[in-house]
C-alpha positions as CSV (number, residue, x, y, z in Angstrom):
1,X,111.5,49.3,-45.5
2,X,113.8,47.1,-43.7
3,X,116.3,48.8,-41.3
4,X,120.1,47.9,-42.7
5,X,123.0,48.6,-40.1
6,X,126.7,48.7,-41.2
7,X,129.7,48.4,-38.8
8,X,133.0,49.7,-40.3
9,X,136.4,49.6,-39.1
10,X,140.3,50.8,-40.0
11,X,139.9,48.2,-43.5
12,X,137.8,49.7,-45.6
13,X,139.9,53.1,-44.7
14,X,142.8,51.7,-45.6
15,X,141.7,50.4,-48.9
16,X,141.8,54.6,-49.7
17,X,145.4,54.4,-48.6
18,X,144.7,56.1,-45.4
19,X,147.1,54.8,-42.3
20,X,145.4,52.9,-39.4
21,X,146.7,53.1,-36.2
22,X,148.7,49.8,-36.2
23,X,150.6,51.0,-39.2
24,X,154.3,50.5,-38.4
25,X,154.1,48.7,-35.9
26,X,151.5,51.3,-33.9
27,X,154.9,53.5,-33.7
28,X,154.9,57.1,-34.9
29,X,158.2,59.1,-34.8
30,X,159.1,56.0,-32.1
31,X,156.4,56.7,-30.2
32,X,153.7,54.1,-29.3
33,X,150.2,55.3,-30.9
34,X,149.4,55.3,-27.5
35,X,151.2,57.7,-25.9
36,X,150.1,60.7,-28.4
37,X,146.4,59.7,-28.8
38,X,145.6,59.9,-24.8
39,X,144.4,62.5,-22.7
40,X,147.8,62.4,-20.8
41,X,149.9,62.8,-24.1
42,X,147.7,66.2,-24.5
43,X,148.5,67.3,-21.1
44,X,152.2,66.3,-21.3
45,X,152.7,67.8,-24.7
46,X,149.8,69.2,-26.5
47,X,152.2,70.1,-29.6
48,X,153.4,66.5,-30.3
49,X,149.2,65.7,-30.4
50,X,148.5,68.3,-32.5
51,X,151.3,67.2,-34.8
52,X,150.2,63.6,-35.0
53,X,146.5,64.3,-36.0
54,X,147.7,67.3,-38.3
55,X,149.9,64.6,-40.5
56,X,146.8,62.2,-40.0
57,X,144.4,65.0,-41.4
58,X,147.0,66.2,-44.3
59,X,146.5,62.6,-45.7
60,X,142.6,62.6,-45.3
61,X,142.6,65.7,-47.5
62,X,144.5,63.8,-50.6
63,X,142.5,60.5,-50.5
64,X,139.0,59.6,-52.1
65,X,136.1,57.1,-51.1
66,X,136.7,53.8,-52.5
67,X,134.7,51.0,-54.2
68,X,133.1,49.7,-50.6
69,X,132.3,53.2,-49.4
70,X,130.6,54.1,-52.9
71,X,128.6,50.5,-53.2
72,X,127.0,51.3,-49.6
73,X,125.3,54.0,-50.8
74,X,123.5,52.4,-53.2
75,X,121.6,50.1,-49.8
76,X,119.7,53.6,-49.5
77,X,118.0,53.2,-52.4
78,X,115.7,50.4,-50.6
79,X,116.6,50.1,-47.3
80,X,116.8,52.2,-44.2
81,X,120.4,52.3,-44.3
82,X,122.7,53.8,-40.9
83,X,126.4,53.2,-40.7
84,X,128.5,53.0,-37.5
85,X,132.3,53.4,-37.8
86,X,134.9,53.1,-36.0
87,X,136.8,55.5,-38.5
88,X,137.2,59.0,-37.8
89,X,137.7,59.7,-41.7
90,X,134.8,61.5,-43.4
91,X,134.7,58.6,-46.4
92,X,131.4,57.7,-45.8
93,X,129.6,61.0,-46.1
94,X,132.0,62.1,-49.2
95,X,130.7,58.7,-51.0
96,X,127.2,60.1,-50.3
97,X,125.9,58.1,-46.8
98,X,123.6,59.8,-45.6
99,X,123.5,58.5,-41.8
100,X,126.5,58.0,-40.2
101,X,127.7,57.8,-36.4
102,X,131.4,58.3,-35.7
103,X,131.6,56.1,-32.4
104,X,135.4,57.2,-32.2
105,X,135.0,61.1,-33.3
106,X,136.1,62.5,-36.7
107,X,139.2,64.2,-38.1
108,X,137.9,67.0,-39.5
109,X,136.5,68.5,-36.2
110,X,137.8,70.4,-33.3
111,X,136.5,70.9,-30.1
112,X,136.4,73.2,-27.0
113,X,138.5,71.8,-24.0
114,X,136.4,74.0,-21.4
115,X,132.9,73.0,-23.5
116,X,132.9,69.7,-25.6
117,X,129.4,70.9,-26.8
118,X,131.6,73.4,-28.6
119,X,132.6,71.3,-31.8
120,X,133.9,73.2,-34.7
121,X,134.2,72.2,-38.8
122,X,137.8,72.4,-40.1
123,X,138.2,72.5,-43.7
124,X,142.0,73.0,-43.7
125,X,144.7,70.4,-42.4
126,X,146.5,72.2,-39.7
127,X,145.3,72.7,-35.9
128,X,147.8,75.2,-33.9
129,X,148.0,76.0,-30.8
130,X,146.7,79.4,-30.0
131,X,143.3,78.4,-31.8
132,X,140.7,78.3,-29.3
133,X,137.2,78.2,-28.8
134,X,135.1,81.0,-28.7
135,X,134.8,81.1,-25.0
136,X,138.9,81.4,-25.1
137,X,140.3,77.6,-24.9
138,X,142.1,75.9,-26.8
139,X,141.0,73.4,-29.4
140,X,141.7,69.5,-29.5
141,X,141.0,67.1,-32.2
142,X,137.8,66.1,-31.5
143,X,138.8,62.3,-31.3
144,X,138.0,59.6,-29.0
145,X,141.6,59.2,-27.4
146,X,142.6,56.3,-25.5
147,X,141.1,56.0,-21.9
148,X,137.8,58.3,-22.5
149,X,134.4,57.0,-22.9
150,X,133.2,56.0,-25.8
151,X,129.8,58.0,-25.2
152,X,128.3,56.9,-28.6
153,X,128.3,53.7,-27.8
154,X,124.8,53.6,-26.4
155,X,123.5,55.2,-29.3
156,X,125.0,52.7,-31.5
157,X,123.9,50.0,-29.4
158,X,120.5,51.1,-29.8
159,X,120.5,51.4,-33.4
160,X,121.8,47.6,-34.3
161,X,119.6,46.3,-31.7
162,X,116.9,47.1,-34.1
163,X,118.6,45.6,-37.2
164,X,117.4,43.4,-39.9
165,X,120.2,43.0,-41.8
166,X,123.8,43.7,-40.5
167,X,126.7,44.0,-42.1
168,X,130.9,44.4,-40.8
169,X,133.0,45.4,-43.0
170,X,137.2,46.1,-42.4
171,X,137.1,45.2,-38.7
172,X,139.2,42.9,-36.5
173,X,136.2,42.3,-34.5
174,X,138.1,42.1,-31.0
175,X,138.7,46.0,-30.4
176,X,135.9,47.0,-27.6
177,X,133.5,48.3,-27.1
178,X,132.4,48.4,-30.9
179,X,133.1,44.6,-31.1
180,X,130.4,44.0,-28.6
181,X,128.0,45.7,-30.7
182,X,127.4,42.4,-32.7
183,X,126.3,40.8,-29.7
184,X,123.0,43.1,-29.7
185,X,122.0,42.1,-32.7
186,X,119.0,40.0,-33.2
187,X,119.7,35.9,-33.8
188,X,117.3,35.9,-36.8
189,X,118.7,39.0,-38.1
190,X,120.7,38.2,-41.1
191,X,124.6,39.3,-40.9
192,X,127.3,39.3,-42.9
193,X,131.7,39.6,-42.0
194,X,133.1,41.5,-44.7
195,X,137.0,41.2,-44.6
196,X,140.2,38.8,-45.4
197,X,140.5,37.7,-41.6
198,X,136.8,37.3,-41.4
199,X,136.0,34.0,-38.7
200,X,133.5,33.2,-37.3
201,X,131.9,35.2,-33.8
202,X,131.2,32.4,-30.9
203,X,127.5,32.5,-30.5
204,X,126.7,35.0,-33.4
205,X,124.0,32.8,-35.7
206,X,123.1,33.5,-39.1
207,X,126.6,35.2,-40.0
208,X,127.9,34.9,-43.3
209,X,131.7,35.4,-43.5
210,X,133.0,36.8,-47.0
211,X,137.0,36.7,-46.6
212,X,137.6,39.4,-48.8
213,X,138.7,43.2,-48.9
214,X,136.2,46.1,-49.0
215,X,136.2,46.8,-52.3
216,X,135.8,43.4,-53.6
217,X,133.3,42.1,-51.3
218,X,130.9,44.9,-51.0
219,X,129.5,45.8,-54.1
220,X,128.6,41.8,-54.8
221,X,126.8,42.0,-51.9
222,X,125.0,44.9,-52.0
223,X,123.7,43.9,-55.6
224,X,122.4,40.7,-54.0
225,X,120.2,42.5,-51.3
226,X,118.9,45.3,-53.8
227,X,117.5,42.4,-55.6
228,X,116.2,40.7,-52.7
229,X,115.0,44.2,-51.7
């Protein structure tokens, strides 16, 4: 069974009507994205963080997998299927993915600020403060904020390394590090640039560009590999 890696970004998201980052202007309240999604912001005012990723969260609640996230899952039915996103929605795995690596972290979690091995499930909207972990700290959205390490990366760099088809859908492509993970990829592995801005990658062979949104340009394609499967 041939290994199939998909790299999703902030377009097939937004496709479910949830915000990306750059909505607005990257401004929220007048406040550069920036400056609430760092680990200053949450040193300098850990309410006005909380606040931002509570609105954030609210929204994933109301919204619902669309046409791209549901296609993919059909790949598993003859390949070895992994996802990598850059989203920190939980799409993916409502759709019905079954193998999916957050490289930025994911809304729906909180974690320890004494223990980041302390990452808890949330299945309301709201994170306070005065909810802590159980060794007595407070939580944090367990999110990759600007200016900390993107520790999956490796893992993620591992995994399309050993891809035989690839295939990026909703990204800009110029956000690193996960826009350098195309440069692992094999030259003979077959790849394909799912999304309305899609160009073409300086020294990325055999890539296919398909210049449309998610939800248009996934399931076609994912009928063509089944029956090439």
């Amino acid at each position: 069974m041939k290994k199939l890696v998909i790299l999703t970004g902030a377009g097939i998201s937004a496709e479910s009507g949830v915000k990306t980052f750059r909505d607005s202007d990257g401004l929220w309240k007048n406040y550069r994205i920036e400056e609430v999604a760092s680990p200053v912001a949450w040193q300098n005012n850990p309410e006005m963080v909380l606040e931002f990723y509570n609105q954030r969260r609210k929204q994933l609640f109301e919204v619902k997998p669309n046409a791209g996230h549901i296609a993919l899952v059909r790949l598993e039915e003859k390949y070895n299927v992994q996802i990598i996103t850059q989203n920190v929605d939980d799409l993916h795995e409502r759709a019905g993915s079954s193998n999916v690596l957050h490289l930025h972290g994911e809304l729906k979690k909180a974690r320890s600020t004494v223990d980041p091995n302390l990452i808890y499930s949330l299945d309301h909207w709201e994170l306070k403060m005065g909810d802590k972990c159980e060794k007595g700290s407070q939580l944090r959205p367990h999110i990759v904020w600007f200016g900390e390490t993107v520790e999956m990366i490796n893992p993620a760099v591992e995994i399309i390394s050993g891809a035989d088809i690839v295939i990026v859908v909703g990204t800009s492509m110029v956000v690193y590090p996960a826009a350098g993970l195309i440069n692992y990829v094999r030259d003979e592995s077959a790849k394909y640039y799912i999304d309305p801005k899609a160009f073409q990658v300086h020294g990325i062979a055999n890539l296919e560009m398909i210049r449309k949104k998610a939800g248009e340009g996934v399931p076609p394609l994912v009928d063509q590999l089944l029956k090439q499967a």
